[in-house]
Chimera marker file (.cmm) of the C-alpha trace (Angstrom):
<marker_set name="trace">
<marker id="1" x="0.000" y="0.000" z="0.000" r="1" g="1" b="0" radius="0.5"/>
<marker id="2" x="1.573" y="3.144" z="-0.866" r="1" g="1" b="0" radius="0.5"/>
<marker id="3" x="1.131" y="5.377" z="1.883" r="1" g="1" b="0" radius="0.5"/>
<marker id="4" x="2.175" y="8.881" z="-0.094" r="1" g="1" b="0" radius="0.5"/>
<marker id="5" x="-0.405" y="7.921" z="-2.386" r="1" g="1" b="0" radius="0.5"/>
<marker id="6" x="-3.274" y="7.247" z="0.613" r="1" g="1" b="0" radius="0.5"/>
<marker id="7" x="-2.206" y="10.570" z="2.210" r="1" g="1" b="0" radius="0.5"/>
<marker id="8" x="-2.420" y="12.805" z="-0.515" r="1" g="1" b="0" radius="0.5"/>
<marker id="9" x="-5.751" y="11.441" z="-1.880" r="1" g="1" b="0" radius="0.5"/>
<marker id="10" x="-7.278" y="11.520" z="1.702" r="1" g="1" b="0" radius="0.5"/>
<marker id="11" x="-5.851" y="15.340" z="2.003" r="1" g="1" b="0" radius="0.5"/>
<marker id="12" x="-7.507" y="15.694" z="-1.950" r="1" g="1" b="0" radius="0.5"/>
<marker id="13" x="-10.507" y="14.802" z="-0.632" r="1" g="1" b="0" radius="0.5"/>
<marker id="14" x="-10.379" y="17.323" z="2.409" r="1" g="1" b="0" radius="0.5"/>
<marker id="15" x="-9.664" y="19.572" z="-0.115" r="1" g="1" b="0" radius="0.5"/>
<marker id="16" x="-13.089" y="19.444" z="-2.399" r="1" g="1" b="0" radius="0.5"/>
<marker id="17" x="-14.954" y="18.859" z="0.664" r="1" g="1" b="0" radius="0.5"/>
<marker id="18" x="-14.105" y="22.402" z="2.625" r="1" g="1" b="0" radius="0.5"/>
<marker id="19" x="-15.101" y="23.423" z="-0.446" r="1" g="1" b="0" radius="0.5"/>
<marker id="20" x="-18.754" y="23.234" z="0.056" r="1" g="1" b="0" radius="0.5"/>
<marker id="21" x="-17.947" y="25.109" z="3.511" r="1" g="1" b="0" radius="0.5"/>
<marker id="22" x="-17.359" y="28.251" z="1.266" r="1" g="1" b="0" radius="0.5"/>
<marker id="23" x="-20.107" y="27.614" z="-0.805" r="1" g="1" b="0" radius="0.5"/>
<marker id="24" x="-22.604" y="27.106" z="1.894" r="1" g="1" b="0" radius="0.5"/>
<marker id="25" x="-21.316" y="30.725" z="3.021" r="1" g="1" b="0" radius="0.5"/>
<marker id="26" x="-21.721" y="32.518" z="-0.380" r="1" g="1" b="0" radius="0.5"/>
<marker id="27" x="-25.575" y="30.988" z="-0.120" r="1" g="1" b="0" radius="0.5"/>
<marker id="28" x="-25.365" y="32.671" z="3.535" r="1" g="1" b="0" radius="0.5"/>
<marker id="29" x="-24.201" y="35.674" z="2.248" r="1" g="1" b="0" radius="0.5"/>
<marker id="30" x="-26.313" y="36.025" z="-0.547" r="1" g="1" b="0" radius="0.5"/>
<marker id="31" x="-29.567" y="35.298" z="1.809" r="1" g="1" b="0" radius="0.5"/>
<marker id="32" x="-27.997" y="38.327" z="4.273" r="1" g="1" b="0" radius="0.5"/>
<marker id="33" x="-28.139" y="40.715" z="1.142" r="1" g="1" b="0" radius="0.5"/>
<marker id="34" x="-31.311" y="39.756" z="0.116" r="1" g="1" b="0" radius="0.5"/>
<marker id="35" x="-32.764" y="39.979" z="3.636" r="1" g="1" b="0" radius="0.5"/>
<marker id="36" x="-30.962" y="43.744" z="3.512" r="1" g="1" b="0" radius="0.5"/>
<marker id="37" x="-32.308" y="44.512" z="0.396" r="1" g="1" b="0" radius="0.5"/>
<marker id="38" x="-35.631" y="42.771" z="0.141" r="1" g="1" b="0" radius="0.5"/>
<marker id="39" x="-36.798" y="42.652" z="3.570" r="1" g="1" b="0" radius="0.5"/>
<marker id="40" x="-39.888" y="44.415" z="4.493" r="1" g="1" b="0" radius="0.5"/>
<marker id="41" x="-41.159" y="42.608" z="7.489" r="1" g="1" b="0" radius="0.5"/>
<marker id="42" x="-39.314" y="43.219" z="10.675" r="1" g="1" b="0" radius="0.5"/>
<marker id="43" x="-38.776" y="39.035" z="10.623" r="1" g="1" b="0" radius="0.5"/>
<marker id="44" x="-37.034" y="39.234" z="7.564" r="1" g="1" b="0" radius="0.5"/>
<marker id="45" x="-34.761" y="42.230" z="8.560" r="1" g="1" b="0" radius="0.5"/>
<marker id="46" x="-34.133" y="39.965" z="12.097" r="1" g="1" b="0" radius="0.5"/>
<marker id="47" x="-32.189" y="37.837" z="9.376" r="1" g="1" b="0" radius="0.5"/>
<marker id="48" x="-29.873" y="40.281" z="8.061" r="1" g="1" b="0" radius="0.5"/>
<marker id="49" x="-27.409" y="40.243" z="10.603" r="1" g="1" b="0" radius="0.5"/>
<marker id="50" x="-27.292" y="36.405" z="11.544" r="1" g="1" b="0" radius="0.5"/>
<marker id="51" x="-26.794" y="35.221" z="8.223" r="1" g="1" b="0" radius="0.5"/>
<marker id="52" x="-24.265" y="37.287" z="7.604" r="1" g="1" b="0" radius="0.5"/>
<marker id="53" x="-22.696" y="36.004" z="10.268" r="1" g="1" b="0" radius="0.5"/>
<marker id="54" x="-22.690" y="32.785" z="9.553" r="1" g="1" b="0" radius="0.5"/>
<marker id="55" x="-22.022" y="33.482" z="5.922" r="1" g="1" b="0" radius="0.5"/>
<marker id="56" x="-18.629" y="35.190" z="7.308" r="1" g="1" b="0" radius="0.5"/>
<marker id="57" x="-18.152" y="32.068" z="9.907" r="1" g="1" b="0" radius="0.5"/>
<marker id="58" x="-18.646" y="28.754" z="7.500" r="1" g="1" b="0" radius="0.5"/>
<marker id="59" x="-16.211" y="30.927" z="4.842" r="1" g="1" b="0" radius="0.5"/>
<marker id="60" x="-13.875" y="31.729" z="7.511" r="1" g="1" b="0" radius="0.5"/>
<marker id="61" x="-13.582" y="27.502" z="8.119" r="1" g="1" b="0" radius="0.5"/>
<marker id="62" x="-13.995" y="26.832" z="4.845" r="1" g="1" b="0" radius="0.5"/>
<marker id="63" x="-10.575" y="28.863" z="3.492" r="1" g="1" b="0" radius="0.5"/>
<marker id="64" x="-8.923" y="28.265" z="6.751" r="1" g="1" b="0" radius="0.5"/>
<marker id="65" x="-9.384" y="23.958" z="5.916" r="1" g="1" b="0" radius="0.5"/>
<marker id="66" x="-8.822" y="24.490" z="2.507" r="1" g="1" b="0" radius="0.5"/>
<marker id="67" x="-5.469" y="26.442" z="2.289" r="1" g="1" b="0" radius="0.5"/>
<marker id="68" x="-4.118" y="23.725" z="5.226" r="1" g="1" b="0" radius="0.5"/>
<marker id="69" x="-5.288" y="20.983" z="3.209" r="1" g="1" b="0" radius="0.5"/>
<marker id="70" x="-3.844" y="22.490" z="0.273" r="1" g="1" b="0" radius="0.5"/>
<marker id="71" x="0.011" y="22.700" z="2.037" r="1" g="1" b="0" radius="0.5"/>
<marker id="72" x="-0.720" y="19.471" z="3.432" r="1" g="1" b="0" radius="0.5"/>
<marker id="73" x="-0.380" y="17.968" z="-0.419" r="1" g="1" b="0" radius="0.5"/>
<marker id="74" x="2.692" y="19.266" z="-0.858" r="1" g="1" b="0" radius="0.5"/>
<marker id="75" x="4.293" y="18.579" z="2.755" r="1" g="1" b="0" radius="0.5"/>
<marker id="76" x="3.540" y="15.075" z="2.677" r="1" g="1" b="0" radius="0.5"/>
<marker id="77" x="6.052" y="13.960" z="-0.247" r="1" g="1" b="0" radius="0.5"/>
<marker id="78" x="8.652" y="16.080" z="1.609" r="1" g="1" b="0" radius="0.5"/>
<marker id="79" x="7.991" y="14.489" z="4.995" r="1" g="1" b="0" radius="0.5"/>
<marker id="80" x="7.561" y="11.019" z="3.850" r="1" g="1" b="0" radius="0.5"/>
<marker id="81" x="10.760" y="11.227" z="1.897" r="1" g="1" b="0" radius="0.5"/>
<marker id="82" x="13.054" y="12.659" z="5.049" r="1" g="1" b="0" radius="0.5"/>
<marker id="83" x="11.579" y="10.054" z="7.185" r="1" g="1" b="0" radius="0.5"/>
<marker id="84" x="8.507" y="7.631" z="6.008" r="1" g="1" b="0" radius="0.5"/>
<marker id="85" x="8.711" y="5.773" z="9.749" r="1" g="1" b="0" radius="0.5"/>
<marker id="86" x="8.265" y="9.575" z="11.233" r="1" g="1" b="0" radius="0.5"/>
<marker id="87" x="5.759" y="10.604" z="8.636" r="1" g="1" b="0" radius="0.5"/>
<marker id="88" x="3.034" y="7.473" z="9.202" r="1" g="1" b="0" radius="0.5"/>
<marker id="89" x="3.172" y="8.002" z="13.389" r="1" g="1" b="0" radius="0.5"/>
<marker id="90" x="2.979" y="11.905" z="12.958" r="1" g="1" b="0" radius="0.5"/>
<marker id="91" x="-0.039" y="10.830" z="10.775" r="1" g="1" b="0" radius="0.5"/>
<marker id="92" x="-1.510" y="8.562" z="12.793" r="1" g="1" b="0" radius="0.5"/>
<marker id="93" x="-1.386" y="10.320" z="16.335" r="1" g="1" b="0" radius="0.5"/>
<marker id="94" x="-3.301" y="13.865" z="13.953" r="1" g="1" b="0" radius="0.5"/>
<marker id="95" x="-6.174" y="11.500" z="12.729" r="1" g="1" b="0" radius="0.5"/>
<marker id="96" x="-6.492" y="10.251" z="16.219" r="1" g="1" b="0" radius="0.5"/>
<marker id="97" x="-6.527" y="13.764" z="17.503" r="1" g="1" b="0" radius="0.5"/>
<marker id="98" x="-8.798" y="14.648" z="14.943" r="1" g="1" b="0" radius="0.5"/>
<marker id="99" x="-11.577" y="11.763" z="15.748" r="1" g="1" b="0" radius="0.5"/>
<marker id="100" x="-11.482" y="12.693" z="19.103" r="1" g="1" b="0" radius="0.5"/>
<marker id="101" x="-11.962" y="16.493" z="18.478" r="1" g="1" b="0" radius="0.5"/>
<marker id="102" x="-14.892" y="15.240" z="16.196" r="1" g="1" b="0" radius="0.5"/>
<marker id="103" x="-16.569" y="13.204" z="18.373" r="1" g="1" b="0" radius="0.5"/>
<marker id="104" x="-16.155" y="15.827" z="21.142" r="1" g="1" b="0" radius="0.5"/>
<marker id="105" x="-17.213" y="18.952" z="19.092" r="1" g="1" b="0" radius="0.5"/>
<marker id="106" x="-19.198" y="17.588" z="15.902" r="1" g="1" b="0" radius="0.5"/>
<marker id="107" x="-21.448" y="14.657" z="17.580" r="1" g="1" b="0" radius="0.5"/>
<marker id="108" x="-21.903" y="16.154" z="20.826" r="1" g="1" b="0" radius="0.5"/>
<marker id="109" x="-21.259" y="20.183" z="21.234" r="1" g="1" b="0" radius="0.5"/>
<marker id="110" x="-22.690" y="20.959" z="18.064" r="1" g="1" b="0" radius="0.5"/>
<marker id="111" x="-26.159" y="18.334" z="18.536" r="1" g="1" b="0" radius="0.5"/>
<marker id="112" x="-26.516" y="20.372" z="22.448" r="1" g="1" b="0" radius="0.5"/>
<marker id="113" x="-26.007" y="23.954" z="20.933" r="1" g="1" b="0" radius="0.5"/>
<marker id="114" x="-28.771" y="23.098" z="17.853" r="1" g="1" b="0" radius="0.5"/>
<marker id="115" x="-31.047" y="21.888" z="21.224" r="1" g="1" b="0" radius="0.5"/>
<marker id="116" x="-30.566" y="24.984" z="22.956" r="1" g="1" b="0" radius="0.5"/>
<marker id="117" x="-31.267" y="27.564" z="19.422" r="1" g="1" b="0" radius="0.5"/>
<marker id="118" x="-34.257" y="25.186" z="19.337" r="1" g="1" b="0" radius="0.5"/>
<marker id="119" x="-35.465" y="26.242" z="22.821" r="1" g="1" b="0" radius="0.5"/>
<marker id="120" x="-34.366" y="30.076" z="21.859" r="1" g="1" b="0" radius="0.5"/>
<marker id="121" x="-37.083" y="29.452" z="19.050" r="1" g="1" b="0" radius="0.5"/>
<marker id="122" x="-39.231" y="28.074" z="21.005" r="1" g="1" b="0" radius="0.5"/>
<marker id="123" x="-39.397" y="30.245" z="24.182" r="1" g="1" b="0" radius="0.5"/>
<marker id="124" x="-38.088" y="34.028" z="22.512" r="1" g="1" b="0" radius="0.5"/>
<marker id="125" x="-40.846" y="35.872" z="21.010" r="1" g="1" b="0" radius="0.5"/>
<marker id="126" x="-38.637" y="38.410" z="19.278" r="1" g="1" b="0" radius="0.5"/>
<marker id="127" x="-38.085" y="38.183" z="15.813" r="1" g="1" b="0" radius="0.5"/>
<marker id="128" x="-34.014" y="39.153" z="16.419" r="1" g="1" b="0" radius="0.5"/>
<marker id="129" x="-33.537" y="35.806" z="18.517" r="1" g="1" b="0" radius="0.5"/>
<marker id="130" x="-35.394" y="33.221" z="16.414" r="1" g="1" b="0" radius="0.5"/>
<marker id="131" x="-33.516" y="34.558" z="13.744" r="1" g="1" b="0" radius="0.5"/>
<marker id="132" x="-30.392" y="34.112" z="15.387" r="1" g="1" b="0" radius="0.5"/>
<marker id="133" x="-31.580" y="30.479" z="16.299" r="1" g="1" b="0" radius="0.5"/>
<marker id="134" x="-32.779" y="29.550" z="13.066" r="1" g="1" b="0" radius="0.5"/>
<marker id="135" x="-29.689" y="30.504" z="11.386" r="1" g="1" b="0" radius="0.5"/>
<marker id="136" x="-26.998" y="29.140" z="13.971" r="1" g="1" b="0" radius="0.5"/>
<marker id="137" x="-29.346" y="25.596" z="14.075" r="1" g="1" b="0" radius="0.5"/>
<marker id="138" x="-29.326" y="26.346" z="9.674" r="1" g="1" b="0" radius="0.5"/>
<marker id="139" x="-25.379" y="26.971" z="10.182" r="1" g="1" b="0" radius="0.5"/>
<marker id="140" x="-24.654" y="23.665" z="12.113" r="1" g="1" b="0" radius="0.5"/>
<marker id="141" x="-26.399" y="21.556" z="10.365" r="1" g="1" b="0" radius="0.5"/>
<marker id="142" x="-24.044" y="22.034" z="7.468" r="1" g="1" b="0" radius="0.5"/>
<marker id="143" x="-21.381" y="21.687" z="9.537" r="1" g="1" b="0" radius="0.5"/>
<marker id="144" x="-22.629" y="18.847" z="10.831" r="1" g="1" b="0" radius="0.5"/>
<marker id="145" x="-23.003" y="17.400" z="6.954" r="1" g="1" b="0" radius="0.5"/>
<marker id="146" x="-19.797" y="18.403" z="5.270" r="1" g="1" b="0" radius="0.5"/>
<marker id="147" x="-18.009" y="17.134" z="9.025" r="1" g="1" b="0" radius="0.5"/>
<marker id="148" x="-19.819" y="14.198" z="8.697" r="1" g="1" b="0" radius="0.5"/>
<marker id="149" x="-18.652" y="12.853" z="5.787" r="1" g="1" b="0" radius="0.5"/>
<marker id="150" x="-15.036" y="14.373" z="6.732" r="1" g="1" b="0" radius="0.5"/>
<marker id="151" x="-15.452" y="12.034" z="9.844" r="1" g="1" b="0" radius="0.5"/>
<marker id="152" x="-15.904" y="9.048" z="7.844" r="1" g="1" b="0" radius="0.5"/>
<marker id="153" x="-13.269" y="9.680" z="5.208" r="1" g="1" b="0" radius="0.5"/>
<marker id="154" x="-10.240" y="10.637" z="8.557" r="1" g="1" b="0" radius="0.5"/>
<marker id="155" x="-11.851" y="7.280" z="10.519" r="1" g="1" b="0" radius="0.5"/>
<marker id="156" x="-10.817" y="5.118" z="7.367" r="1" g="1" b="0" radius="0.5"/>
<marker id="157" x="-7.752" y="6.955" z="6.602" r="1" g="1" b="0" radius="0.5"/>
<marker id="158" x="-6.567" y="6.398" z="10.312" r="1" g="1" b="0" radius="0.5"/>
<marker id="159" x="-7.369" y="2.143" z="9.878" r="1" g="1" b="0" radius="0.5"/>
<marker id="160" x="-5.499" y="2.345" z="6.749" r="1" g="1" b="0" radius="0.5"/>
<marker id="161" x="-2.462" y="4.684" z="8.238" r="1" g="1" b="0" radius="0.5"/>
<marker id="162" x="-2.459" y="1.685" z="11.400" r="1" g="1" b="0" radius="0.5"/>
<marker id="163" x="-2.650" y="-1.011" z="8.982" r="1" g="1" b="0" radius="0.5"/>
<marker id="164" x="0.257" y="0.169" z="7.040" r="1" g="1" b="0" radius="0.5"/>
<marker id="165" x="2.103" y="1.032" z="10.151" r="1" g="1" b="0" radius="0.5"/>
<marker id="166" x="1.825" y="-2.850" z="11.464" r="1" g="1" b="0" radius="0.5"/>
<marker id="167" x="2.952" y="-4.318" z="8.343" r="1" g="1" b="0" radius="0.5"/>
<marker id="168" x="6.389" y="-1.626" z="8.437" r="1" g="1" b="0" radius="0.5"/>
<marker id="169" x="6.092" y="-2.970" z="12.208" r="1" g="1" b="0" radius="0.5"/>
<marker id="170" x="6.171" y="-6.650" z="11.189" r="1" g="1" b="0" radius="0.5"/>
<marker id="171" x="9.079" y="-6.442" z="8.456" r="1" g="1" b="0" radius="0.5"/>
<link id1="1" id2="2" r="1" g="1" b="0" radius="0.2"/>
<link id1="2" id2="3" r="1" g="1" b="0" radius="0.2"/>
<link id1="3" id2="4" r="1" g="1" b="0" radius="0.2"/>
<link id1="4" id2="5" r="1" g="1" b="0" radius="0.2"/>
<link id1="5" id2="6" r="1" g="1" b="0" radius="0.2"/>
<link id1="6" id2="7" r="1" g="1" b="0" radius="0.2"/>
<link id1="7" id2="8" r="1" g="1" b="0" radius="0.2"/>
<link id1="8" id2="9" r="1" g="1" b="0" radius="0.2"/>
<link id1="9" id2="10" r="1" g="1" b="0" radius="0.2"/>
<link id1="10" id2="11" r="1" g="1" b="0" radius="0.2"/>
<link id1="11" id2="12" r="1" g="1" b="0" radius="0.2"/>
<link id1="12" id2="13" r="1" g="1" b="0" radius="0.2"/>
<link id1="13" id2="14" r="1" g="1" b="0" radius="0.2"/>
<link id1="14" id2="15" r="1" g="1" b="0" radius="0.2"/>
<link id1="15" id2="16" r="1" g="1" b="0" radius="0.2"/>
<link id1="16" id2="17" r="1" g="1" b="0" radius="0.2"/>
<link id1="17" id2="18" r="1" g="1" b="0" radius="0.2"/>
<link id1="18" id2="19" r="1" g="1" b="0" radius="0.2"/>
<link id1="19" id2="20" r="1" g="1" b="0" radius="0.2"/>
<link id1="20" id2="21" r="1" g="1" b="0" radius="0.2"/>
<link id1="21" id2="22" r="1" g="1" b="0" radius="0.2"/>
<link id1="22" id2="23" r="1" g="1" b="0" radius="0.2"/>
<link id1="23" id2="24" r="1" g="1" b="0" radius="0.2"/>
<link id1="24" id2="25" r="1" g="1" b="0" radius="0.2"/>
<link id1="25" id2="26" r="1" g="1" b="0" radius="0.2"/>
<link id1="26" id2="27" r="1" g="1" b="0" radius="0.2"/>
<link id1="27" id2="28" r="1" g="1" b="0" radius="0.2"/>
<link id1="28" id2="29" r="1" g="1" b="0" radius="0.2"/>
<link id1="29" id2="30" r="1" g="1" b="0" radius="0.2"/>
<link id1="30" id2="31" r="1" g="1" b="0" radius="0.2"/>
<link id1="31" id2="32" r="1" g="1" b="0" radius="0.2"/>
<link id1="32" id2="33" r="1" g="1" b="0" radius="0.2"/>
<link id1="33" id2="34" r="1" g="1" b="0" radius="0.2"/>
<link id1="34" id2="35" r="1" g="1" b="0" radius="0.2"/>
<link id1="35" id2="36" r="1" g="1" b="0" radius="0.2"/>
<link id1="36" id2="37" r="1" g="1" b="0" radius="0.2"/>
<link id1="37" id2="38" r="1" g="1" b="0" radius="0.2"/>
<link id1="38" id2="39" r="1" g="1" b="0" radius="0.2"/>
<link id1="39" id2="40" r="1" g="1" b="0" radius="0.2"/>
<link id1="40" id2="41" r="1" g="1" b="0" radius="0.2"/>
<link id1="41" id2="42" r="1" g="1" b="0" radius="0.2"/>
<link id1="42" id2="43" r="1" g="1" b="0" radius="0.2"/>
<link id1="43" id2="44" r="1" g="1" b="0" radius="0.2"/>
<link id1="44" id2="45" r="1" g="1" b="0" radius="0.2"/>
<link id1="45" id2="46" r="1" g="1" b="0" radius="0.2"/>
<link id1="46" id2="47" r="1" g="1" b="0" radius="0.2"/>
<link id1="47" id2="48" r="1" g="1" b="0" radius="0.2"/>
<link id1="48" id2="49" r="1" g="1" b="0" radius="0.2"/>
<link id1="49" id2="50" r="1" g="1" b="0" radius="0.2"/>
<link id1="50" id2="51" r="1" g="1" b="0" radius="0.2"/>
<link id1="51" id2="52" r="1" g="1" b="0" radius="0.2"/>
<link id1="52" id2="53" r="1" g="1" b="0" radius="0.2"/>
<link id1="53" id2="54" r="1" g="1" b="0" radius="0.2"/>
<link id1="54" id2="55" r="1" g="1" b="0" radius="0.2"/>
<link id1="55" id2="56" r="1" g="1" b="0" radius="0.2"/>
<link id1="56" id2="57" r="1" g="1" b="0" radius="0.2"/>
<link id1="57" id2="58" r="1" g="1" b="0" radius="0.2"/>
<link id1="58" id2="59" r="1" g="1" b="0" radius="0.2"/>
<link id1="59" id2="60" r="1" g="1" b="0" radius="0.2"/>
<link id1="60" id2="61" r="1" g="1" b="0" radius="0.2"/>
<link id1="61" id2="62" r="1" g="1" b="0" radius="0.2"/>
<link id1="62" id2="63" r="1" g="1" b="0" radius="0.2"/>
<link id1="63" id2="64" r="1" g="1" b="0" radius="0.2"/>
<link id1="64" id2="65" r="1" g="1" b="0" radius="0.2"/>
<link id1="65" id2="66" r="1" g="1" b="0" radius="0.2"/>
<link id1="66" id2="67" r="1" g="1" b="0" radius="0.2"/>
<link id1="67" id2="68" r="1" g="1" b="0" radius="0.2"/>
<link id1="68" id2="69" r="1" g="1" b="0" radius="0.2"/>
<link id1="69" id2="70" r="1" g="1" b="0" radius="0.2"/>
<link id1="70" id2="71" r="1" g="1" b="0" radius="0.2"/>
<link id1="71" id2="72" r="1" g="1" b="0" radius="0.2"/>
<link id1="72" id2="73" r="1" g="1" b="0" radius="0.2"/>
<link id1="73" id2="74" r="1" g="1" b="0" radius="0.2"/>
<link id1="74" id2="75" r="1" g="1" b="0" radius="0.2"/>
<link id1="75" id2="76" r="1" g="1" b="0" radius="0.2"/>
<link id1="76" id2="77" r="1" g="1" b="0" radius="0.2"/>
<link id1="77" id2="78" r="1" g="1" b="0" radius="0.2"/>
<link id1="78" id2="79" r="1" g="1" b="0" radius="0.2"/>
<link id1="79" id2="80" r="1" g="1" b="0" radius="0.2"/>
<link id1="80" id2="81" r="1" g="1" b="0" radius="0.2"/>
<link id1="81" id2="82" r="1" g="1" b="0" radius="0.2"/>
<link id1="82" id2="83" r="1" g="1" b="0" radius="0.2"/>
<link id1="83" id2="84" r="1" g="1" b="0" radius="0.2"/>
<link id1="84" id2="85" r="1" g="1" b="0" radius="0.2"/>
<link id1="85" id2="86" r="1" g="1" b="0" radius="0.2"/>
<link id1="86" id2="87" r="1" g="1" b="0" radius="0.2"/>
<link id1="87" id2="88" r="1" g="1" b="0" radius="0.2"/>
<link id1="88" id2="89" r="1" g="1" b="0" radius="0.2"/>
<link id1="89" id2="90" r="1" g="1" b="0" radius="0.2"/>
<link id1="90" id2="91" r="1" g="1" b="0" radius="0.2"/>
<link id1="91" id2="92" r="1" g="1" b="0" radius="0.2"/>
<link id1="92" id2="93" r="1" g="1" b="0" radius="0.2"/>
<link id1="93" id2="94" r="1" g="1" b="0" radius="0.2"/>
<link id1="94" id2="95" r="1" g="1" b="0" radius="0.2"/>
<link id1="95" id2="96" r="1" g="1" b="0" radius="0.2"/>
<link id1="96" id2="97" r="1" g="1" b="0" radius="0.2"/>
<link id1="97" id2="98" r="1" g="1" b="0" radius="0.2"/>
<link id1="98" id2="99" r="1" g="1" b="0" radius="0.2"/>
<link id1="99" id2="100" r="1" g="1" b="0" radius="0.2"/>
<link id1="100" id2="101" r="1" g="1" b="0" radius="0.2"/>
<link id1="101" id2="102" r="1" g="1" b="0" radius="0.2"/>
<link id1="102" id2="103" r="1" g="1" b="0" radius="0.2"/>
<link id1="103" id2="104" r="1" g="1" b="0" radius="0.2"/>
<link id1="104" id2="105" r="1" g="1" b="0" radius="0.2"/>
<link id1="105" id2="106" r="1" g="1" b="0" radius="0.2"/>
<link id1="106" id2="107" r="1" g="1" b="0" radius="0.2"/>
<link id1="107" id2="108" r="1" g="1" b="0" radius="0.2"/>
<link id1="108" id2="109" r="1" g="1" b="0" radius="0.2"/>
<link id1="109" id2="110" r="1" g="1" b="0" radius="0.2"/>
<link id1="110" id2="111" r="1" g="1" b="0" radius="0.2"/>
<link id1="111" id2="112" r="1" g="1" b="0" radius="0.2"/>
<link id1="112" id2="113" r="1" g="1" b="0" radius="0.2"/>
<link id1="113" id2="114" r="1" g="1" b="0" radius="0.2"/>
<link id1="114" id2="115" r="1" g="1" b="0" radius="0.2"/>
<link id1="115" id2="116" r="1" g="1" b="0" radius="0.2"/>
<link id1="116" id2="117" r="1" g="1" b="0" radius="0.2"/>
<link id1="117" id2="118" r="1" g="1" b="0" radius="0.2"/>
<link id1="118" id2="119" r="1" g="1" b="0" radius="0.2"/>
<link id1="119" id2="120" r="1" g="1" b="0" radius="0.2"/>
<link id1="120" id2="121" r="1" g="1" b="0" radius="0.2"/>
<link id1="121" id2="122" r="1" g="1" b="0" radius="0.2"/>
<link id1="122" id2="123" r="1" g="1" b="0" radius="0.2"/>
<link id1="123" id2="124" r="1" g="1" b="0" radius="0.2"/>
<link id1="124" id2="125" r="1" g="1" b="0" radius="0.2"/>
<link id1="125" id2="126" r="1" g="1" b="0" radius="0.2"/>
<link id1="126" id2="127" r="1" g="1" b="0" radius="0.2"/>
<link id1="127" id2="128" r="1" g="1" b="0" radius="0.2"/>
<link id1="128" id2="129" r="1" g="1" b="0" radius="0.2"/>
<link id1="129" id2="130" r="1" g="1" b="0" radius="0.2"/>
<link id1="130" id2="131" r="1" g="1" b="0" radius="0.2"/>
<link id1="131" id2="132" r="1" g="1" b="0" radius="0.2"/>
<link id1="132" id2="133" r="1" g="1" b="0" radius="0.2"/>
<link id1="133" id2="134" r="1" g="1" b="0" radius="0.2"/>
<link id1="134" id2="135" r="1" g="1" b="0" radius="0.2"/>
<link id1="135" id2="136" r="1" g="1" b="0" radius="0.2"/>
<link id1="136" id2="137" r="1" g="1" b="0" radius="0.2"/>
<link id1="137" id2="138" r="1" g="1" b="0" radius="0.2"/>
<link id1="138" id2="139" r="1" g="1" b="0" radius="0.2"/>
<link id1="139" id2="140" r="1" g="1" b="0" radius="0.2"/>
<link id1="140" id2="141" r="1" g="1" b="0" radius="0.2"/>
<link id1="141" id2="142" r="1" g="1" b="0" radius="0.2"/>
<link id1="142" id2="143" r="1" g="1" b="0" radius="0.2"/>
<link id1="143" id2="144" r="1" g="1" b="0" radius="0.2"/>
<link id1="144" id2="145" r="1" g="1" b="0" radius="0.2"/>
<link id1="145" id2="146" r="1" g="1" b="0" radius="0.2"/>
<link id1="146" id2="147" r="1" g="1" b="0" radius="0.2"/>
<link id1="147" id2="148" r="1" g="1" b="0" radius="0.2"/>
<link id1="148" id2="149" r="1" g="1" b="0" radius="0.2"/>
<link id1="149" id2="150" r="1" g="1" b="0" radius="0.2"/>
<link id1="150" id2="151" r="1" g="1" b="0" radius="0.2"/>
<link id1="151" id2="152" r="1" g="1" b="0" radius="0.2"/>
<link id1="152" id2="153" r="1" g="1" b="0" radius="0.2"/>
<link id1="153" id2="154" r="1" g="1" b="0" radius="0.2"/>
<link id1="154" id2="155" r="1" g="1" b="0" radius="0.2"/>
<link id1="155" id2="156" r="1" g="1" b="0" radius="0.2"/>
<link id1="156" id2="157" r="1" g="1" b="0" radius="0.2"/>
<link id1="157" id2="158" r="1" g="1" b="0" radius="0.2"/>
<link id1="158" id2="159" r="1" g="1" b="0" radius="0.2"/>
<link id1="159" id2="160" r="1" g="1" b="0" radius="0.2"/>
<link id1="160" id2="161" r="1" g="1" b="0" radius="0.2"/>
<link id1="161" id2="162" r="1" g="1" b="0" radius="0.2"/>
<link id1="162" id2="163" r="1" g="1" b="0" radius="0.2"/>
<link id1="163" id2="164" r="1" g="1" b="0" radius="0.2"/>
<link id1="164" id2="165" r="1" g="1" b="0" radius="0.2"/>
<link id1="165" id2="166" r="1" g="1" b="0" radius="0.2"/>
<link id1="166" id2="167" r="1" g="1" b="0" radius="0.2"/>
<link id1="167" id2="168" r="1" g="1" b="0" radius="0.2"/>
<link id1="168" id2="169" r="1" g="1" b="0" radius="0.2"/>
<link id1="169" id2="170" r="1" g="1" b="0" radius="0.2"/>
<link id1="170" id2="171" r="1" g="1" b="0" radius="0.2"/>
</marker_set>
């Protein structure tokens, strides 16, 4: 198994998927000016502000992932070439980190904050706070999609980096 090869497609992947983060925040950006600009009811001015910050929030993620991703690809030939023993452990103990950061943030901060916006909605009768909830529960939920399919994609690449590493292990 070539492990270069595994490691730069996984980081590929990472790539087109934070890509969606920025899209997702053009759409949020787009429904802030329209809210500006369209927006007659004092509801639909409530939204103005809170999609625009999320808009500014999932783009902020989405270039920050992308342009790490991006160096990633072209620091992995140079790390696995100095030392490929060094390279698959410095690998394996950032996907580790990284499952346990998801599992911490994505599948259980993120599922308790989009409870709590619900019971904003639910309990605030001003039109500024349900926006706010209704965007930030609108906002997480595509974190919760693009991170969920990230999860899946850093859980296999961290069975195939400890596979790998046992076989270098065993020779």
């Amino acid at each position: 198994m070539d492990i270069l090869k595994l490691a730069t497609e996984w980081a590929k992947a990472e790539v087109f998927s934070t890509k969606f983060f920025i899209y997702f925040a053009i759409l949020f950006l787009i429904a802030s000016i329209g809210f500006w600009q369209l927006g007659k009811s004092e509801i639909a001015r409530a939204y103005i502000i809170p999609t625009l910050v999320a808009g500014i929030l999932l783009l902020t993620i989405g270039l920050g992932l992308f342009f790490t991703n991006k160096a990633r690809i072209t620091n992995f030939e140079t790390a696995f070439k100095e030392d490929t023993s060094l390279f698959i452990n410095s690998e394996i103990k950032r996907a580790e980190a990284t499952l346990k950061e998801y599992n911490t943030v994505v599948f259980k901060a993120i599922p308790i904050i989009i409870i709590i916006c619900a019971l904003l909605i639910i309990f605030m009768n001003t039109p500024t706070w349900r926006a706010i909830g209704i965007t930030t529960i609108a906002m997480l939920i595509v974190i919760l999609l693009i991170d969920g399919t990230a999860h899946s994609r850093i859980e296999t690449y961290y069975k195939q980096l400890k596979v790998v590493d046992s076989q270098i292990k065993s020779e």
